[in-house]
N, C-alpha and C positions, 0 to 999 in steps of 0.2 A: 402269359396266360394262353392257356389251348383250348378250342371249344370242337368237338365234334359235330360238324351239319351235314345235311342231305345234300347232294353234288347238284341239286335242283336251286336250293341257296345261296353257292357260291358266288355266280355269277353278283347277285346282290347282296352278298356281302362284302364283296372283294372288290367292286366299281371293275372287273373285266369281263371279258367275253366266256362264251362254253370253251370246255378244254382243260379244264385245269381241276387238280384232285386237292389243294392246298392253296392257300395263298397265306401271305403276314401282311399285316395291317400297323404302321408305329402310329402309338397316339400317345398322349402328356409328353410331345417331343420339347424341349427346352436349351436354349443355350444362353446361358450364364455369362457376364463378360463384365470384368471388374478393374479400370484402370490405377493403377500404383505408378505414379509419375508418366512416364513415356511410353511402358510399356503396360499390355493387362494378363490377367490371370482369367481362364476360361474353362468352361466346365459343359460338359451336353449329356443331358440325362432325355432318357427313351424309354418308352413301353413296349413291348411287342405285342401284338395279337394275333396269334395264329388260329386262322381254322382251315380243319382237315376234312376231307371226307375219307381220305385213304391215308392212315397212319402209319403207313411204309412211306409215307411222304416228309415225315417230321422231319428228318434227317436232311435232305433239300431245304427246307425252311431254316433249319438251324444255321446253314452255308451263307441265309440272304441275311440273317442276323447278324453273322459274323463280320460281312461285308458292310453292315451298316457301322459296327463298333470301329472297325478297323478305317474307314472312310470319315467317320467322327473324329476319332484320334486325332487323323493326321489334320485335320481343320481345326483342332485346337490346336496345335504344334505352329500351325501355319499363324494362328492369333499371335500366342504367345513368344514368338520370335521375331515378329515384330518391331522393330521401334518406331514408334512416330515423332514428328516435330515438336511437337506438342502433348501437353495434358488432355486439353481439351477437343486437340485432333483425334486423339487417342479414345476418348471418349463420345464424341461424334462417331466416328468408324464403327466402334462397338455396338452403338447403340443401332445403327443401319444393320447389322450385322444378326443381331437379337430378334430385329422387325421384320427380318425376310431370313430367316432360320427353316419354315416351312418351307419357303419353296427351295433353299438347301435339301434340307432330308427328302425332300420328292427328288432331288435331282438323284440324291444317291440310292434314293430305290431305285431308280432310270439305272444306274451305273450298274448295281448287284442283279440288276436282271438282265440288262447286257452279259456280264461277266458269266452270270450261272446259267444262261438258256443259248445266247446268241455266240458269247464269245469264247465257246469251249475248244 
């Protein structure tokens, strides 16, 4: 979803400082995690929220989405290849996994704003 605001708003809508023509916001972030014996099956669904005040900016937004999809991936990849000792190892981990999901995807906004402002 894209909302156009006043560059006066950003600030408070985006929780950063002045400076910034855009920001994306992910929210209904979720990770699914399903154990089948030893190993589990996982799934991370995301919203984006973008608001703009400069729509030459969309484009830079799209790059910190992509970062996120692509940085998702590879954390299911890393579930799903897994195997544990156990069933119910298995389903412990997952469940830890599920319940600090949030501050996963905060880490990989940290990462796609590294990559797309700090780490070019």
């Amino acid at each position: 979803m894209i909302r156009t605001v006043t560059l006066q708003k950003l600030p408070e809508l985006c929780g950063a400082g002045t400076g910034y023509d855009a920001c994306t916001i992910f929210v209904a972030y979720r990770l699914e995690a399903v154990c089948d014996g030893r190993r589990a099956s996982a799934r991370v669904t995301f919203r984006p929220l973008i608001y703009l005040h400069d729509i030459h900016r969309l484009a830079h937004e799209n790059y910190h989405i992509e970062d996120i999809r692509r940085l998702a991936a590879a954390y299911v990849t890393d579930i799903e290849q897994k195997e544990f000792d156990t069933e119910s190892q298995c389903r412990s981990e997952t469940a830890i996994r599920m319940e600090t999901f949030g501050a996963t995807m905060q880490g990989f906004a940290r990462e796609s704003k590294f990559l797309q402002h700090e780490g070019r």
